[in-house]
N, C-alpha and C positions, 0 to 999 in steps of 0.2 A: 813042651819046652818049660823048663823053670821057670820062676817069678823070676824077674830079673830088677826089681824094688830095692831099694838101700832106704831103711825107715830111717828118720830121724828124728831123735826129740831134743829140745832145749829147754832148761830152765833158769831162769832169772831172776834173781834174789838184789834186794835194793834198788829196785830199778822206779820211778819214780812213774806214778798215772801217766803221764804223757806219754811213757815210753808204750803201755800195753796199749794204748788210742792209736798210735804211730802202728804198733806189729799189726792190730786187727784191721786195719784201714789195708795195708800192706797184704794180708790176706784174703780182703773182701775186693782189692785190685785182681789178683793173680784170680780170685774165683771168679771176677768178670768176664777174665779173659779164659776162660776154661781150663785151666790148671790148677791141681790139689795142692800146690806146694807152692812158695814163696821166695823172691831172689836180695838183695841187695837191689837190685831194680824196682822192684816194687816199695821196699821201703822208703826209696829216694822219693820216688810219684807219692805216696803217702808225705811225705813228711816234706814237697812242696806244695801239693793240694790242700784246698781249705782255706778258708777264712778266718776258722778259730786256730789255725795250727803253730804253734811257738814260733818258729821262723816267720810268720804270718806278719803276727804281732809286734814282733821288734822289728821288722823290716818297714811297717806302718809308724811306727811310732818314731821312727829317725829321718823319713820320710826317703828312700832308698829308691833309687830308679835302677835301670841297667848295669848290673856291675857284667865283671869279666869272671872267669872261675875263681883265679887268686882273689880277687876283694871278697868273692864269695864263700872261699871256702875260709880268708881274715875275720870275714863278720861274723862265719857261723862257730868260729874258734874262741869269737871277743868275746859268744854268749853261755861258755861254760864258765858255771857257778865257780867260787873259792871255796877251799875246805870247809866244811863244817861238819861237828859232833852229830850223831845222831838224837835225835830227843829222849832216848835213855842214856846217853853220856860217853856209849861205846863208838868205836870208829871202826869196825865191821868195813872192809870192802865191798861194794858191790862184788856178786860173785856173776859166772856164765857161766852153766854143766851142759854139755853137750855128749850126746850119745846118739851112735848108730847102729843100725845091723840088717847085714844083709852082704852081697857082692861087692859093693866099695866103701864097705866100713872102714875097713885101712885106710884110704884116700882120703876120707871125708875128717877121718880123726883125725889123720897126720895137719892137714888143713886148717882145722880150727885151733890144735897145739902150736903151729907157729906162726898163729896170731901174735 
């Protein structure tokens, strides 16, 4: 029987320390639990675990008990930055390149295109 595998790679440009702390923690979940690859699930468990982790901090620092999803998903909306230049003076997008291949390459691209 064929591999029946769909690889995937991502790259991420402007993305800020926190974010590759956040992927690899999200990684080093999914490899706890015996899998090579990575979900939006995992990145969620990363990026509420921790004591040092962004959401951590500002939820300490306002002193935040029990919210509901809505206040949760208000507060964690309140703590995206405003504009600013980059420290060479360009304004460059974060970028995302996503690439696959294998048997649901199609699916997978179509997927992340209509993001």
């Amino acid at each position: 029987m064929p591999d029946q595998h769909t690889d995937t790679s991502t790259t991420i440009t402007g993305a800020a320390p926190s974010v590759a702390v956040a992927l690899q923690r999200a990684a080093d979940i999914a490899a706890e639990h015996g899998r090579n690859w990575f979900g939006v699930e995992d990145l969620l468990a990363a990026l509420l675990t921790g004591s040092t982790t962004p959401l951590h901090v500002h939820w300490q620092r306002r002193g935040l008990a029990a919210l509901s999803f809505t206040e949760l998903r208000d507060f964690a909306t309140s703590l995206v930055p405003v504009e600013s230049p980059r420290r060479d003076g360009t304004r460059e997008p974060a970028k995302v390149a996503f690439t696959a291949s294998g048997p649901l390459e199609a699916e997978y691209t179509a997927l992340v295109e209509q993001a």
